[in-house]
C-alpha positions in Angstrom: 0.0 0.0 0.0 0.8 3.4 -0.5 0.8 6.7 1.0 -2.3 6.8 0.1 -4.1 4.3 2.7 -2.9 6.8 6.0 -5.8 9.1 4.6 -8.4 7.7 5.9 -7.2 8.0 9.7 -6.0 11.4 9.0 -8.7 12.7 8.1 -10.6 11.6 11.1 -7.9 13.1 13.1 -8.1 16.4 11.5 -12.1 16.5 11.8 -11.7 15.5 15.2 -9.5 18.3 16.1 -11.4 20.5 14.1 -14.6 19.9 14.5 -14.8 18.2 17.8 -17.4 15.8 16.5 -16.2 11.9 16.7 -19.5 10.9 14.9 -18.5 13.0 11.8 -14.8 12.1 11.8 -15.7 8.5 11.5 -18.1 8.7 8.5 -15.7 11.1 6.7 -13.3 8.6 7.3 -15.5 5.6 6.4 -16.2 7.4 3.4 -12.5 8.4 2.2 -11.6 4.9 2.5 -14.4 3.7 0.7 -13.5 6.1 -2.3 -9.9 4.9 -2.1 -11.1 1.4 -2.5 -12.8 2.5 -5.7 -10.0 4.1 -7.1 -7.7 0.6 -6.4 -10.3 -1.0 -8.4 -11.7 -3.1 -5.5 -15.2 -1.4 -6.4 -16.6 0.3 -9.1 -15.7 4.1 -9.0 -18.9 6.1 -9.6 -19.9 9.6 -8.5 -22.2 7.6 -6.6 -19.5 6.0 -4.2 -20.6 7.7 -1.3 -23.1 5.0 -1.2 -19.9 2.1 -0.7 -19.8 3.6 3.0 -23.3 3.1 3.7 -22.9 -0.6 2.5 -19.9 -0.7 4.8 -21.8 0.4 7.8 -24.6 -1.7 7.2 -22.8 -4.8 6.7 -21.3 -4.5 10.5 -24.7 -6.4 11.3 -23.4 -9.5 9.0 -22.3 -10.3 12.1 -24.1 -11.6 15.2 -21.5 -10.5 17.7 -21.0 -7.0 16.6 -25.1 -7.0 16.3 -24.9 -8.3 19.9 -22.7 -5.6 21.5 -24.4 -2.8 19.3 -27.9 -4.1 21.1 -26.2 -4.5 24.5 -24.6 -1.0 24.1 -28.3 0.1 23.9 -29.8 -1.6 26.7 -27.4 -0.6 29.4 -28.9 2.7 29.2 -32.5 1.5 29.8 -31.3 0.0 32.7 -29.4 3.1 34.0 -32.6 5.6 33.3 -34.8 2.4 35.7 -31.9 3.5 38.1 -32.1 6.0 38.6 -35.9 6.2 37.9 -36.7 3.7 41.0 -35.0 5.8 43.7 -32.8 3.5 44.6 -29.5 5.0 43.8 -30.0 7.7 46.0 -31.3 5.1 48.6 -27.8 3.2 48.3 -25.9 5.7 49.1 -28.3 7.3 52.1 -27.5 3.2 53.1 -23.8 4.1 53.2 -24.0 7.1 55.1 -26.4 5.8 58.1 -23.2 3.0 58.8 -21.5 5.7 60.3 -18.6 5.8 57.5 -18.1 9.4 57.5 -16.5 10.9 60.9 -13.7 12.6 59.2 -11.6 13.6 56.3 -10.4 10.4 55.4 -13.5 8.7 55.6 -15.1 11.5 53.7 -12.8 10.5 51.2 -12.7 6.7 50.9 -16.9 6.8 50.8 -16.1 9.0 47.7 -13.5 6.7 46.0 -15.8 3.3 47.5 -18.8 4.8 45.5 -16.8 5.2 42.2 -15.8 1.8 42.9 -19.2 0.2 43.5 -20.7 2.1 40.6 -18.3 0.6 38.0 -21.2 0.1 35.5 -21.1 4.1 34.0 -18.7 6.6 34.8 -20.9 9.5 34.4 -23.6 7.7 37.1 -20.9 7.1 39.0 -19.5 10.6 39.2 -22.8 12.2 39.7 -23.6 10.3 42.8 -20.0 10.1 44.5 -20.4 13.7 43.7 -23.8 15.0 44.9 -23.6 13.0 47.9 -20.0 14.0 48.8 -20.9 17.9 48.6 -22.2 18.3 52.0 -19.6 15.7 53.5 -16.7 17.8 52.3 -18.6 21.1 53.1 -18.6 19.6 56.6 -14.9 19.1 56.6 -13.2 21.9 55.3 -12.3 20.1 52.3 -12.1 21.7 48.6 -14.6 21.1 46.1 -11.9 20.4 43.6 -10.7 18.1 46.0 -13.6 16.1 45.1 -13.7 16.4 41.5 -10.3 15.3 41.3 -11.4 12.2 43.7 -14.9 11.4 41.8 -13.1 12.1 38.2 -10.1 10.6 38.5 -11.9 6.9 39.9 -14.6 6.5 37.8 -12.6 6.3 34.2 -10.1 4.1 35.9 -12.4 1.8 37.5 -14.2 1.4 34.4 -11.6 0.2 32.3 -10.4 -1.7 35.1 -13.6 -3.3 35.9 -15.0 -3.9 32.4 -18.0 -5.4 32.7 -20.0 -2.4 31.5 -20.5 -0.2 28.4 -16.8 0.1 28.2 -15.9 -3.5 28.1 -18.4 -3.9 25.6 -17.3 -1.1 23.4 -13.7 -2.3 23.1 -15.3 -5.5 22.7 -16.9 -4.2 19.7 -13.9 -2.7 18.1 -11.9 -6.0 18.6 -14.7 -8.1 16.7 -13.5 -6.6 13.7 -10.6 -8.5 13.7 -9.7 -12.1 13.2 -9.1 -12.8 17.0 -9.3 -16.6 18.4 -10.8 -14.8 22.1 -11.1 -11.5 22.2 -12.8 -11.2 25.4 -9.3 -12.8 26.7 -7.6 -10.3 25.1 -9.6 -7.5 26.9 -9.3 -9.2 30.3 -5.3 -9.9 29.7 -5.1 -6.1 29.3 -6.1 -5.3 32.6 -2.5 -6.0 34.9 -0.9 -4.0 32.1 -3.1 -0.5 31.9 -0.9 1.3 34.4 -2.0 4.5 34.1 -5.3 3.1 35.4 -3.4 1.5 38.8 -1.1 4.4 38.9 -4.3 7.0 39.0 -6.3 5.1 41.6 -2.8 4.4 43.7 -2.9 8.6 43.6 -6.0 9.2 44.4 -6.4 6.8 47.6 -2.6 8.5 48.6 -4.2 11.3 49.3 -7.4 10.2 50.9 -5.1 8.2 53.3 -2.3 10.7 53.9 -4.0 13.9 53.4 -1.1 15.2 51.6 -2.2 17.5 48.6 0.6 18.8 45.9 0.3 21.5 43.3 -2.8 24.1 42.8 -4.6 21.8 44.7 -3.0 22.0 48.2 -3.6 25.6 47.7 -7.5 25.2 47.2 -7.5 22.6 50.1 -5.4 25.6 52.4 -7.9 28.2 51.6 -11.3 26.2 51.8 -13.9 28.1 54.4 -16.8 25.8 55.4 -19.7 26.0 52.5 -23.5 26.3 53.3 -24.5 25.1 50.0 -26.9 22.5 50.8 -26.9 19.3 49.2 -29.2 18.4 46.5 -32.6 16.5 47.3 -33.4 13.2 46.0 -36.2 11.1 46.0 -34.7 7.9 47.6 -36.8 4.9 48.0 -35.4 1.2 49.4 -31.2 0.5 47.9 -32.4 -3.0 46.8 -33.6 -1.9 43.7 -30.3 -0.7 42.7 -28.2 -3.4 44.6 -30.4 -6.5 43.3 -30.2 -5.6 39.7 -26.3 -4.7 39.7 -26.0 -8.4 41.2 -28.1 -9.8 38.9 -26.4 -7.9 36.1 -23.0 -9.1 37.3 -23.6 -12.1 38.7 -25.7 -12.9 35.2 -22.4 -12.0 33.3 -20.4 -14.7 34.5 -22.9 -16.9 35.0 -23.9 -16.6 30.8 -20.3 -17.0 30.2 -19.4 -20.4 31.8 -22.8 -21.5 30.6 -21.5 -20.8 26.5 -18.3 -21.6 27.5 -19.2 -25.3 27.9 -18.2 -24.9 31.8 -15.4 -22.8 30.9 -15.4 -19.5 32.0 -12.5 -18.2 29.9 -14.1 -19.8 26.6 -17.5 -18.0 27.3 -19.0 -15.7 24.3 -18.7 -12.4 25.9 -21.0 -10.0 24.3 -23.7 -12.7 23.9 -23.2 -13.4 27.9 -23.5 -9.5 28.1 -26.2 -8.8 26.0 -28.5 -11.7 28.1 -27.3 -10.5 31.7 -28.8 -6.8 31.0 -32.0 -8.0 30.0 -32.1 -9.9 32.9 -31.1 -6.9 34.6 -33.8 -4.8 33.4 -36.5 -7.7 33.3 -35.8 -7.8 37.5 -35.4 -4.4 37.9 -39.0 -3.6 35.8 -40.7 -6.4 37.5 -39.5 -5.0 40.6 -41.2 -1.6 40.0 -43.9 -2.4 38.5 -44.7 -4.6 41.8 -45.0 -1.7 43.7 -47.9 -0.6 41.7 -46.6 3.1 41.6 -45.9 3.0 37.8 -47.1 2.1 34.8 -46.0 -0.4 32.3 -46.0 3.1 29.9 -44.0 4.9 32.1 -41.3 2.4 32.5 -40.9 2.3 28.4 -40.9 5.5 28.4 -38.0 6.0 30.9 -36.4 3.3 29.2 -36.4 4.7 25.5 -35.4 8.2 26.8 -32.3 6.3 28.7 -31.7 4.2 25.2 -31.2 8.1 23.4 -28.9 9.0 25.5 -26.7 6.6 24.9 -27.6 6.4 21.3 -24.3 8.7 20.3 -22.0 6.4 21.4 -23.5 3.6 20.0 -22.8 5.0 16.5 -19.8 5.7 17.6 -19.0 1.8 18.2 -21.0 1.3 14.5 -18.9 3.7 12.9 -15.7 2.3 14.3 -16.4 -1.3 13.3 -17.2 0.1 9.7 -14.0 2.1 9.6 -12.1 -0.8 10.8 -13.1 -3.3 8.5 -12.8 -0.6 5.8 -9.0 -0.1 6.5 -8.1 -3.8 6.4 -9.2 -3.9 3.3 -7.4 -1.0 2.2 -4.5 -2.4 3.8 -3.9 1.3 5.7 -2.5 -0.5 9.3 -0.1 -2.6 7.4 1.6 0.6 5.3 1.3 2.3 8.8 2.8 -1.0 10.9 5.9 -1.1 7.9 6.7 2.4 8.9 6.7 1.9 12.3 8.9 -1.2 12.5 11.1 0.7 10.1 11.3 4.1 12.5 10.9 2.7 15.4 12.9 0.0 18.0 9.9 -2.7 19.0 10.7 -1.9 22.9 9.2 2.3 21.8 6.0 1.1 19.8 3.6 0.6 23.0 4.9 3.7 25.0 4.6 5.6 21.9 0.8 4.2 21.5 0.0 5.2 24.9 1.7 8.8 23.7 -0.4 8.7 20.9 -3.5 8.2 22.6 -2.9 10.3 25.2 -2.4 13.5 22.7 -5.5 12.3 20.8 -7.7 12.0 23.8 -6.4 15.5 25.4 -6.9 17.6 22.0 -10.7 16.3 21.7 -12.2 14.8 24.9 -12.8 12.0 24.0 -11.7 8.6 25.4 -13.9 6.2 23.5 -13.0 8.2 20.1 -9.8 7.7 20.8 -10.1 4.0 21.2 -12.2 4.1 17.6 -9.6 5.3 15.9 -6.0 4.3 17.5 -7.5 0.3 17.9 -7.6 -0.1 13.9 -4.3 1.0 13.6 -2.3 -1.1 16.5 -4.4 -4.0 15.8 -2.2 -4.5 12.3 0.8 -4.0 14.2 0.0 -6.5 16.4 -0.1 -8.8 14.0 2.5 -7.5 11.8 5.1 -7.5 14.5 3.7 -10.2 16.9 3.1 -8.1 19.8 1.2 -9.5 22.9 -2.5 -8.1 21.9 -3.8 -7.3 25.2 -0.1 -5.6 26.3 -0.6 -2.9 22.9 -4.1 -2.6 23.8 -3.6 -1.6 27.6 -1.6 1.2 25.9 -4.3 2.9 23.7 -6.8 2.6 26.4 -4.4 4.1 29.2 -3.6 6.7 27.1 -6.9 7.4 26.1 -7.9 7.4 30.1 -4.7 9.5 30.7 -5.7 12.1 28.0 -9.2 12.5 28.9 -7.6 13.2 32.5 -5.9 16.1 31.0 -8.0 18.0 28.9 -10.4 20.9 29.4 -13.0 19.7 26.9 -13.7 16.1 28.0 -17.3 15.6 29.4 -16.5 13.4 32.2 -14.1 16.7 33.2 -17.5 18.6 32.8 -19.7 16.3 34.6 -17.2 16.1 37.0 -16.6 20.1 37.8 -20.7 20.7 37.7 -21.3 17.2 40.1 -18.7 18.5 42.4 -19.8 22.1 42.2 -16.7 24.0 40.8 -14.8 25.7 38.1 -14.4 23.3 35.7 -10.9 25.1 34.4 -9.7 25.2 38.3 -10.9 21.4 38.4 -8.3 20.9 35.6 -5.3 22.9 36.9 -5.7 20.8 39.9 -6.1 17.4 38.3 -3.2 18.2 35.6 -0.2 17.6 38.0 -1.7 13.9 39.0 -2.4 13.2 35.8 1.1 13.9 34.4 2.9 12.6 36.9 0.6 9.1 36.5 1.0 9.8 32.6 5.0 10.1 33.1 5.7 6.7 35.3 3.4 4.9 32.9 5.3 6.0 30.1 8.2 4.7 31.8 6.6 1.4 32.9 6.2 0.8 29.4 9.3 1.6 28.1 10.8 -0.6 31.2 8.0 -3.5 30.0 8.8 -3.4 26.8 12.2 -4.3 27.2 11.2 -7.7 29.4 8.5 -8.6 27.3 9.5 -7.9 23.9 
């Protein structure tokens, strides 16, 4: 391949940094590659050829498992919206409070980080509610409101990639399926000891929980915190089972599904099918449950379930796109020219701290982790193979860096969700997360680079 075939990624990159719109940068992509294809003679060149990338797109459904995860990918946020819709969020939380868990700073601060932790299903659900019910907590303690966006913003990302059973899994899972793997779901789990930027960012965070040592901009916050009056949001909480019985069916269902189609192997399991049946499950118990209290409608629930469905809609094209763009540039052969250059530029021992790099830039210039992972996954996967890397080692590096990016940048959304759930500046929120980030960023750049040599 020529020259040519890097187009496709480059001009998602520059609509990305332009526009700001992942969505956009994937079709235009889609579609550039499509047109290339034509010109190689692949396809017949028309002026019509625009309609090649909509045969791409819709072809991603050929396939049962990328139809799987697209339809899971959906579902998960029904089952968020009956969340937070039965009350029982909020009561989970109350739950943790009345155990007497929050006599001081430290305390304070580990409920915080616990409820990112429990709440590894969504990062933006789990920010919210470490954040509106930390608010008062931290009032009451003389501690900084960007104390606690730092604590709720830079758990929840981590946990998430860490603990993959959710959206996020499921995504990557998506992206992989493009690709001729024997397991990707091993592949996903394998990359889990090696994404040390996520380690590395909740070892920071519980350091200064447990210490109560700040550094940077934020010791200064922290130093001139008064005690705040704001009071703390209301919430309609009703009994924490119906958020703890469906999260334990959900998980429990996840695993469960798996050994079943693995044949009593766990390992061998077909992830997004096992995925896709646990959240229905999920949402069956947790709309049975509801309805049983004869305080809503079967209309009501649909409707709360649909309206949590569009929100997640966006990212779901985004996983689409991604899995059209992917198989698009294997065909036109764009991460093989792209995994020749490397291996010729680069010693093997750079090429993952160099993807983490990558990533990380990416991420930071247009807020976006997942977008990140859309777009830098098509490309290592080739050199994976061209170079026989360890899979899940390469892809710990996009996904750190895209976590480690996100961490950085002013114009992420979980930076925004983050600043308004904690109740401050979202640019003072960022001046006092940057130095934890780049220190976490800088000693996983050197993990890598100190991996690399073992492993490769």
């Amino acid at each position: 391949m020529t020259w040519l075939s890097i187009i496709p990624p480059f001009v998602a990159v520059a609509v990305v940094l332009w526009r700001r719109e992942v969505i956009l940068a994937l079709f235009l992509a889609i579609l550039s590659s499509e047109l290339l294809l034509s010109l190689q003679g692949s396809a017949p060149f028309t002026p019509m050829a625009v309609f090649l990338s909509v045969d791409r797109i819709t072809a991603v459904f050929a396939s049962e498992g990328n139809t799987q995860v697209l339809t899971f990918s959906l579902l998960i946020g029904a089952l968020l919206a009956l969340l937070r819709y039965s009350g029982g969020v909020a009561a989970f939380v109350d739950l943790l409070i009345s155990k007497g868990m929050t006599n001081n700073k430290r305390q304070a601060g580990l409920l915080s980080f616990g409820v990112g932790i429990v709440l590894f299903i969504e990062s933006n659900l789990s920010i919210l509610t470490a954040g509106i019910l930390s608010r008062g907590l931290f009032d009451r303690f003389a501690m900084s409101r960007e104390r606690l966006a730092y604590i709720i913003d830079s758990t929840s990302a981590p946990v998430c990639i860490l603990l993959m059973f959710n959206a996020w899994g499921a995504f990557v899972l998506g992206l992989l399926s493009a690709y001729d793997f024997e397991n990707p779901l091993a592949i996903v789990i394998g990359s889990i000891p090696y994404n040390f930027y996520a380690w590395i960012a909740l070892a920071l965070v519980l350091y200064t929980i447990v210490t109560d040592r700040l550094h940077g901009p934020l010791a200064h916050f922290e130093a001139a915190a008064k005690q705040k009056h704001t009071p703390q949001e209301t919430h309609s909480a009703t009994r924490a089972r119906y958020m703890i019985v469906p999260l334990t069916v959900l998980t429990a269902g996840i695993f469960g599904f798996m050994y079943v189609t693995g044949g009593g192997e766990l390992t061998k399991g077909n992830g997004s099918l096992s995925i896709l049946y646990a959240t229905v499950t999920a949402i069956t118990v947790i709309y049975l449950m509801l309805i049983g209290q004869q305080r809503h409608t079967h209309g009501s629930l649909v409707k709360v379930s649909f309206t949590g469905m569009s929100e997640l809609l966006p990212l779901v094209c985004i996983v689409l796109l991604s899995i059209a763009l992917g198989n698009s540039l294997k065909e036109l052969g764009t991460g093989i020219f792209i995994a020749g250059i490397a291996t010729d530029s680069l010693p093997a021992w750079l090429i993952v701290p160099m993807l983490f790099l990558c990533g990380a830039l990416m991420s930071f210039s247009t807020g976006t982790s997942w977008g990140t992972f859309a777009i830098l996954i098509p490309i290592g996967v080739p050199i994976i193979e061209l170079m026989a890397l360890p899979p899940a080692f390469v892809l710990s590096a996009i996904l750190g860096g895209g976590i480690f990016g996100d961490h950085c940048s002013p114009i992420s959304d979980t930076t925004a969700v983050s600043s308004i759930a904690a109740g401050c500046d979202i640019l003072d929120h960022v001046k006092t997360q940057l130095p934890y980030a780049l220190f976490g960023g800088g000693l996983t750049f050197i993990a890598y680079v100190v991996s690399s040599l073992l492993i490769l």
